[in-house]
TIRO-2110 file (N, C-alpha, C; in Angstrom, 1 decimal):
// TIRO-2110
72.3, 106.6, 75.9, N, 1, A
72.5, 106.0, 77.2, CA, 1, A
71.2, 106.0, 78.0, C, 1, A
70.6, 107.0, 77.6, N, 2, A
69.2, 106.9, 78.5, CA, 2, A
67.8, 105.8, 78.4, C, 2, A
68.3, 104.8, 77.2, N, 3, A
68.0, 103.6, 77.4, CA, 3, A
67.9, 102.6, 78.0, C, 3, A
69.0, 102.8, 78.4, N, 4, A
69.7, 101.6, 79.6, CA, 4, A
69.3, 101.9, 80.8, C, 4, A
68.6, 103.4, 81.4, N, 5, A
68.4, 103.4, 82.7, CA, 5, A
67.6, 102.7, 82.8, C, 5, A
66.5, 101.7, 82.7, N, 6, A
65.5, 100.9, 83.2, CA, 6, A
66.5, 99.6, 83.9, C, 6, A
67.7, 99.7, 83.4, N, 7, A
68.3, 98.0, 83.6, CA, 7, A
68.6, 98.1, 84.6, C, 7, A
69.4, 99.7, 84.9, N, 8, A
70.5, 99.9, 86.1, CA, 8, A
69.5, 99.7, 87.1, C, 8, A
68.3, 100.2, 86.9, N, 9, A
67.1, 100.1, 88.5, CA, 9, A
67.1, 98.5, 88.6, C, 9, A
67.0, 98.1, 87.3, N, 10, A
66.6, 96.3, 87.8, CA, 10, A
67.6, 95.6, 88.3, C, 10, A
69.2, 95.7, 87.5, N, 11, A
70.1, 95.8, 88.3, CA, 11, A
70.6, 96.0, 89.6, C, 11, A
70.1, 97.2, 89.8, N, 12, A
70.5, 97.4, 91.8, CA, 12, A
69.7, 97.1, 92.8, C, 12, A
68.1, 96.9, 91.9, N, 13, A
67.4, 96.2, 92.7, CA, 13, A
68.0, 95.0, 93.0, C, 13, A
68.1, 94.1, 92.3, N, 14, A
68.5, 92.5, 92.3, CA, 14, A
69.6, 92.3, 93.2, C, 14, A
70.5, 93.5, 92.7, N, 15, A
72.0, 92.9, 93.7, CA, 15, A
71.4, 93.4, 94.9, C, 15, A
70.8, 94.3, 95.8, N, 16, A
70.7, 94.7, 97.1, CA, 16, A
70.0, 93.9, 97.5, C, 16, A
68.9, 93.2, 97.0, N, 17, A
68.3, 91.6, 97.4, CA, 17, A
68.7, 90.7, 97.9, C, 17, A
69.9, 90.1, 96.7, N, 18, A
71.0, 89.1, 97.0, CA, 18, A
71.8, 89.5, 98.1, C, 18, A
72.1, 90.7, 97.9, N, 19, A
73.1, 91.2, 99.1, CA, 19, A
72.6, 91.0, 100.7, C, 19, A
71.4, 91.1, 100.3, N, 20, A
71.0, 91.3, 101.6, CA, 20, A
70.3, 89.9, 102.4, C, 20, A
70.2, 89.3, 101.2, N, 21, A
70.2, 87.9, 101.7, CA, 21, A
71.0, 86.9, 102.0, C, 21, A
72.5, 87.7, 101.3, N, 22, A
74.1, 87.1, 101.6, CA, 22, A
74.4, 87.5, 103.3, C, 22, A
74.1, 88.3, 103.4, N, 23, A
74.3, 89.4, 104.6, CA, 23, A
73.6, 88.4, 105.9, C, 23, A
72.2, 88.1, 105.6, N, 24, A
71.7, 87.3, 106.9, CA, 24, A
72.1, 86.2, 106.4, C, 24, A
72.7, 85.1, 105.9, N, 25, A
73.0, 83.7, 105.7, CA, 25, A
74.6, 83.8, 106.0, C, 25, A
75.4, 84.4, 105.6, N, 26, A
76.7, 84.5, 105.5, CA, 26, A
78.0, 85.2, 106.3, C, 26, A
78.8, 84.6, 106.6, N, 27, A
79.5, 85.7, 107.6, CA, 27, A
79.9, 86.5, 107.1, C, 27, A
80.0, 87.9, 107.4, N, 28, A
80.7, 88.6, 106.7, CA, 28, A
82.0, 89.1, 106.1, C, 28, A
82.6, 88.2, 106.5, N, 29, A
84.4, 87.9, 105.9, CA, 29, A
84.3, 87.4, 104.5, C, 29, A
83.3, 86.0, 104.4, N, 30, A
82.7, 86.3, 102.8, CA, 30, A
82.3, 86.4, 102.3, C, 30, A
81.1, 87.4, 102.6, N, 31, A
80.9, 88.2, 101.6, CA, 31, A
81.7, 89.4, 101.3, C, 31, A
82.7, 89.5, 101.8, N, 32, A
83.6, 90.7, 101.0, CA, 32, A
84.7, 90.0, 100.5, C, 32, A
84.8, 88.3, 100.9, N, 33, A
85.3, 87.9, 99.9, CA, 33, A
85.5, 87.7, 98.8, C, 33, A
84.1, 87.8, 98.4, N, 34, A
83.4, 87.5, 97.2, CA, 34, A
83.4, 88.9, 96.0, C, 34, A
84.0, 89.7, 97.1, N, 35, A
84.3, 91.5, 95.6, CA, 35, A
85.0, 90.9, 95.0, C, 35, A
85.4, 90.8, 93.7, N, 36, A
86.0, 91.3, 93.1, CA, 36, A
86.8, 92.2, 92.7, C, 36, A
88.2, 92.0, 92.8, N, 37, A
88.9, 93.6, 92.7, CA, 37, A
88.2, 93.9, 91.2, C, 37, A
88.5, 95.6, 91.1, N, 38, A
88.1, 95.9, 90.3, CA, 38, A
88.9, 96.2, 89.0, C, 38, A
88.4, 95.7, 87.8, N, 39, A
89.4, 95.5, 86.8, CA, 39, A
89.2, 97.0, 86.2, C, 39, A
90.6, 97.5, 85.7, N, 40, A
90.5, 98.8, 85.4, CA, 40, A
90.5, 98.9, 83.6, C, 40, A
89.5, 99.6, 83.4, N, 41, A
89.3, 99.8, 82.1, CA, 41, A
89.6, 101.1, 81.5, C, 41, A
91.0, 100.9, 81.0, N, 42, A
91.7, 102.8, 80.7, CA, 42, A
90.9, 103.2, 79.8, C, 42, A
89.7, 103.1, 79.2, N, 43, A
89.0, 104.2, 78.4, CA, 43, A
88.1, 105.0, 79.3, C, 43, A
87.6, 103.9, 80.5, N, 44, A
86.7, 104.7, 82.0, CA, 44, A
87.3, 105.5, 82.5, C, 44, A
86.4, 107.1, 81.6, N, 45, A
87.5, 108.4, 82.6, CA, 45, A
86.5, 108.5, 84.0, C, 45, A
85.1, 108.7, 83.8, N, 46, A
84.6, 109.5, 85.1, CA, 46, A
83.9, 108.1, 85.6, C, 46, A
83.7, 107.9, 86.9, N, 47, A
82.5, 106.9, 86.7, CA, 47, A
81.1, 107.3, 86.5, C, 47, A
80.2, 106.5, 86.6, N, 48, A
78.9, 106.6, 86.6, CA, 48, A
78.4, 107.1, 87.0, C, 48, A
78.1, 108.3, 87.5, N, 49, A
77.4, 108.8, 88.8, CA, 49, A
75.9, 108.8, 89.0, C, 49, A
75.5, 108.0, 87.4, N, 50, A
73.8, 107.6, 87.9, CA, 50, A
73.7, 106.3, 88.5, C, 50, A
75.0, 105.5, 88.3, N, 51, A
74.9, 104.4, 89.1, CA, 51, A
74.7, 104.6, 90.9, C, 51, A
75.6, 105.5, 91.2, N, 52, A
75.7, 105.7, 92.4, CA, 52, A
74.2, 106.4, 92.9, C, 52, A
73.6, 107.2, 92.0, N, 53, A
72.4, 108.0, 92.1, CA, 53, A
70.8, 106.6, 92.5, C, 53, A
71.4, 106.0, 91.3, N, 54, A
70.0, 104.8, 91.2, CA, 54, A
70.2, 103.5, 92.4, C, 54, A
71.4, 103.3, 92.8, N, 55, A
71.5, 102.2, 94.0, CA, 55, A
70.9, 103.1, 95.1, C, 55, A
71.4, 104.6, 95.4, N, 56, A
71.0, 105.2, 96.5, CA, 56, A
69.4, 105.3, 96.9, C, 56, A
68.4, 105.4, 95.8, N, 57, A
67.4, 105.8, 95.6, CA, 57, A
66.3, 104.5, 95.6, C, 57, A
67.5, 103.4, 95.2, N, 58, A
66.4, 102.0, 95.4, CA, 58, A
66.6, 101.2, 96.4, C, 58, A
67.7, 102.0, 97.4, N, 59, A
67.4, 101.6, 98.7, CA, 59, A
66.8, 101.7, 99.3, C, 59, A
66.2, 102.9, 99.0, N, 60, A
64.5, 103.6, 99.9, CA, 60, A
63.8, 102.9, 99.9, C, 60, A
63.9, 101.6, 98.6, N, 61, A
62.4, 101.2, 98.4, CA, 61, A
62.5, 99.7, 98.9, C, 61, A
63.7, 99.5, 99.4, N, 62, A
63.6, 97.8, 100.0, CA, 62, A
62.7, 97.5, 101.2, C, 62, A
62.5, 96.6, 101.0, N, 63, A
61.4, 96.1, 102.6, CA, 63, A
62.3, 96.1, 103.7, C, 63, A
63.7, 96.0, 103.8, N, 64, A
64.8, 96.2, 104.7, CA, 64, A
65.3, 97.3, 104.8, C, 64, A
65.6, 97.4, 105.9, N, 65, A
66.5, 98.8, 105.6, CA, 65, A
67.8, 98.7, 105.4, C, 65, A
68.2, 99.1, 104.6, N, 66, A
69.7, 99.1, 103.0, CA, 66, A
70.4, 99.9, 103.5, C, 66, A
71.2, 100.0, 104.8, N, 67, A
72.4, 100.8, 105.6, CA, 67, A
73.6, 101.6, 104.5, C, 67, A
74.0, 101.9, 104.4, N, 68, A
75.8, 102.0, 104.0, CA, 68, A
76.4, 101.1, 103.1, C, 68, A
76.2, 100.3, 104.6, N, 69, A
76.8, 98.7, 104.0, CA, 69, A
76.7, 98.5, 102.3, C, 69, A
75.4, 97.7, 102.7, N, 70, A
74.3, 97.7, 101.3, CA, 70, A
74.9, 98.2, 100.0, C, 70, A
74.6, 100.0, 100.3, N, 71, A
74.7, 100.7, 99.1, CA, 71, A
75.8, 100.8, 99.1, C, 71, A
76.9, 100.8, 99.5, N, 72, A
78.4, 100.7, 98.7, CA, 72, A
79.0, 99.5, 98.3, C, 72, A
78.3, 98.3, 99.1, N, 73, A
78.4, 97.4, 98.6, CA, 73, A
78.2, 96.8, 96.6, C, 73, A
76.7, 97.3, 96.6, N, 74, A
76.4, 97.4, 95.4, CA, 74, A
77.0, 98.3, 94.9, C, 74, A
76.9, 99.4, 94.8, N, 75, A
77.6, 100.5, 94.4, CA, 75, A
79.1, 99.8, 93.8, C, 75, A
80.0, 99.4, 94.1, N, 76, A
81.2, 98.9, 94.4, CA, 76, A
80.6, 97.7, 92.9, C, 76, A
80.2, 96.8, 93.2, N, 77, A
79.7, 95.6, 92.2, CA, 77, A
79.8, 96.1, 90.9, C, 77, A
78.8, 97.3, 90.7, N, 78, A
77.9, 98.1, 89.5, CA, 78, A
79.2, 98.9, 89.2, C, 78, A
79.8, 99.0, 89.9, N, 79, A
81.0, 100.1, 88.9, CA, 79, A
82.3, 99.6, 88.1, C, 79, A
82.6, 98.6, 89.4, N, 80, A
83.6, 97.2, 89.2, CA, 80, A
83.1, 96.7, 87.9, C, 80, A
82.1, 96.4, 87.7, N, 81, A
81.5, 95.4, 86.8, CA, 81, A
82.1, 96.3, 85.4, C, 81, A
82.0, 97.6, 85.4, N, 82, A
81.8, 98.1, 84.2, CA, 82, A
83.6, 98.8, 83.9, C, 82, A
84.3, 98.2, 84.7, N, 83, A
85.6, 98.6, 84.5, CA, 83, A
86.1, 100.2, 85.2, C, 83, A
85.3, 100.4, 86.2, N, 84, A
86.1, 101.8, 87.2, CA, 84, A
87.1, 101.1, 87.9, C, 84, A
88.0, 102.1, 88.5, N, 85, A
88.6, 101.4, 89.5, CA, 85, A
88.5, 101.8, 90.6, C, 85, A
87.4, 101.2, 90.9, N, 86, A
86.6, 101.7, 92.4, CA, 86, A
87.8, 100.8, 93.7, C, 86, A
87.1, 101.6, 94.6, N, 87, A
87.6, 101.3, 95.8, CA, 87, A
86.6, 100.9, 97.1, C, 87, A
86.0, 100.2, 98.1, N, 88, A
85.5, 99.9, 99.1, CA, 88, A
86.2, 100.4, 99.8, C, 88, A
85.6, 101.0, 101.3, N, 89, A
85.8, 101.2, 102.5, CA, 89, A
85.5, 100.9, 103.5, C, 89, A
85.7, 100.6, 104.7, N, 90, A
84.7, 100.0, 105.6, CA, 90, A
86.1, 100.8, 107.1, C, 90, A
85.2, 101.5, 107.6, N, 91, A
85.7, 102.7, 108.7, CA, 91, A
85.0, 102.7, 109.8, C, 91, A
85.3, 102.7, 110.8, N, 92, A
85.3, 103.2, 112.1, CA, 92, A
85.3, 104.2, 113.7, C, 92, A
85.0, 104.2, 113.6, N, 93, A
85.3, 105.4, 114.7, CA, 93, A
85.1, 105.0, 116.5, C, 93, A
86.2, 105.4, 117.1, N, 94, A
85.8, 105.0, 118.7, CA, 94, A
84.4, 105.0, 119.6, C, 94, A
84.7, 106.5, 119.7, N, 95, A
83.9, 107.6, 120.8, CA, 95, A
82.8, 108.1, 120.3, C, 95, A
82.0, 107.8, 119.5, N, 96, A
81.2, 107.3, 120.2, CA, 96, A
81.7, 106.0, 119.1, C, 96, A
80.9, 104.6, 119.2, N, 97, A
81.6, 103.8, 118.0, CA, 97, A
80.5, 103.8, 117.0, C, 97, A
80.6, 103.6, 116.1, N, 98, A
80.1, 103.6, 114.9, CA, 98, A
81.2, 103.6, 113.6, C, 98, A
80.6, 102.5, 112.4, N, 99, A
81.2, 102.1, 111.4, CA, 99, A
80.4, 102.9, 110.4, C, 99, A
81.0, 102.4, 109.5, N, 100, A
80.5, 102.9, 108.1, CA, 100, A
81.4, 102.7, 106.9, C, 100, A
80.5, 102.4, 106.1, N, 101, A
81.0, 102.0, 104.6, CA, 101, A
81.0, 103.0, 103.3, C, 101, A
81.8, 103.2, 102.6, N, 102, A
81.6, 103.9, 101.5, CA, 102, A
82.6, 103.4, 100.2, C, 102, A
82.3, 104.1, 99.2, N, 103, A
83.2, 104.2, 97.6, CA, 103, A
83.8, 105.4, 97.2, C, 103, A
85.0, 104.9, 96.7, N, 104, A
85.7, 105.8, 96.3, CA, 104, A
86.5, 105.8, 94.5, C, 104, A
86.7, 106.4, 93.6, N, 105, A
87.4, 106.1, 92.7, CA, 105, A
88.2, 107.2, 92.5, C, 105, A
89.6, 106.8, 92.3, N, 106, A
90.7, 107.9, 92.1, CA, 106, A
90.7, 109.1, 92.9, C, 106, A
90.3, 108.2, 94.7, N, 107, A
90.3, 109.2, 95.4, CA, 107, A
89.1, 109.7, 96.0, C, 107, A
88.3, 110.0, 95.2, N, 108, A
87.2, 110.9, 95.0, CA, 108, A
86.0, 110.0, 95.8, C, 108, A
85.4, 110.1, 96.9, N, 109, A
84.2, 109.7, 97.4, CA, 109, A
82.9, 109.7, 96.6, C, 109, A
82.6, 108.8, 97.0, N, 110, A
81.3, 108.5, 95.5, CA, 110, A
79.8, 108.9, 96.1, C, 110, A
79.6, 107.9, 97.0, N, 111, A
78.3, 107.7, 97.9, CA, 111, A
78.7, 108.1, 99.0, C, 111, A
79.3, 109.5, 99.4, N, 112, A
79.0, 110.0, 101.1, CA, 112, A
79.6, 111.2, 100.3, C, 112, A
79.8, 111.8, 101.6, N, 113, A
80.8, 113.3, 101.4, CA, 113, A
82.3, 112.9, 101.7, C, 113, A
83.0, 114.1, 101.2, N, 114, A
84.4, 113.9, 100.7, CA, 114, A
84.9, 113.6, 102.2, C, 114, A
84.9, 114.4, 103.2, N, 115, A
85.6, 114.4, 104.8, CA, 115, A
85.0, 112.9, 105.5, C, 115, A
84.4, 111.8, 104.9, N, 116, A
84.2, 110.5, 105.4, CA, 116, A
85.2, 109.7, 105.6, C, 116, A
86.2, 110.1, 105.1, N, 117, A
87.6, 109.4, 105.3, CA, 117, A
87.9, 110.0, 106.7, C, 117, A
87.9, 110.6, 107.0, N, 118, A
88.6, 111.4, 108.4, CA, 118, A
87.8, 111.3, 109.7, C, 118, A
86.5, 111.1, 109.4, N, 119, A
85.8, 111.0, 110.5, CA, 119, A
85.4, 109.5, 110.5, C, 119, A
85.9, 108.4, 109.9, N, 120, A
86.1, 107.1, 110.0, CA, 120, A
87.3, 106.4, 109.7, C, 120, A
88.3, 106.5, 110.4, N, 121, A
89.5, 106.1, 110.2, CA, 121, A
89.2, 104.1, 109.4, C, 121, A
89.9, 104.2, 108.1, N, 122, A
89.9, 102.7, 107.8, CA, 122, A
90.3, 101.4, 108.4, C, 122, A
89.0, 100.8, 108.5, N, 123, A
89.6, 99.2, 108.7, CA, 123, A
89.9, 98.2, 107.8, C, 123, A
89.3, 98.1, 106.1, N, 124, A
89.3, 97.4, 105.3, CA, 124, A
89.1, 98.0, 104.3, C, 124, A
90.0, 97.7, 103.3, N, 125, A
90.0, 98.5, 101.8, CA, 125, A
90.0, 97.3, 100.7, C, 125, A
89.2, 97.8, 99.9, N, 126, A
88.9, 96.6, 98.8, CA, 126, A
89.0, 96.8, 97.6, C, 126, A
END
């Protein structure tokens, strides 16, 4: 497996690129059009958790700054792709207001901490 990590960097590079150039060109209704539900592949027990590791890590290095958004966005693509049955989030909160995006599969928070559900009540699930 540790072959393949060169691809996943070239891979998350690429989609946070596109993404991010979907993002300034595009409204945002579709580009979340454009997910893909995620097709579930019953031999996928855990997911990838270097995927979630290497999208996080090559968002440091964009010439943009790669929010939440971004990284679960990709995140969400890269796991979908490979048959998890990932989940999108996209939350909110009032007082003070502030959003935020994350992943989840079978529950389990991927890219944030587990209590992100609670301190961003959901507006969109994908």
């Amino acid at each position: 497996m540790r072959d393949w990590a060169p691809l996943l960097w070239v891979e998350a590079l690429g989609r946070l690129v596109l993404l991010e150039r979907r993002l300034r060109r595009e409204p945002f209704t579709r580009v979340v059009a454009r997910l893909q539900p995620a097709r579930q592949d019953q031999s996928a027990s855990e997911p990838n958790l270097r995927i979630v590791t290497v999208v996080q890590r090559c968002a440091t290095w964009m010439p943009f700054k790669a929010e939440c958004l971004q990284i679960a966005l990709v995140t969400y693509q890269m796991l979908a792709r490979r048959g998890m049955p990932v989940t999108f989030h996209l939350g909110a909160q009032k007082s003070p207001f502030a959003a935020h995006a994350w992943v989840s599969c079978r529950g389990r928070v991927l890219t944030d901490r587990p209590e992100v559900a609670q301190l961003y009540p959901e507006l969109l699930r994908v």
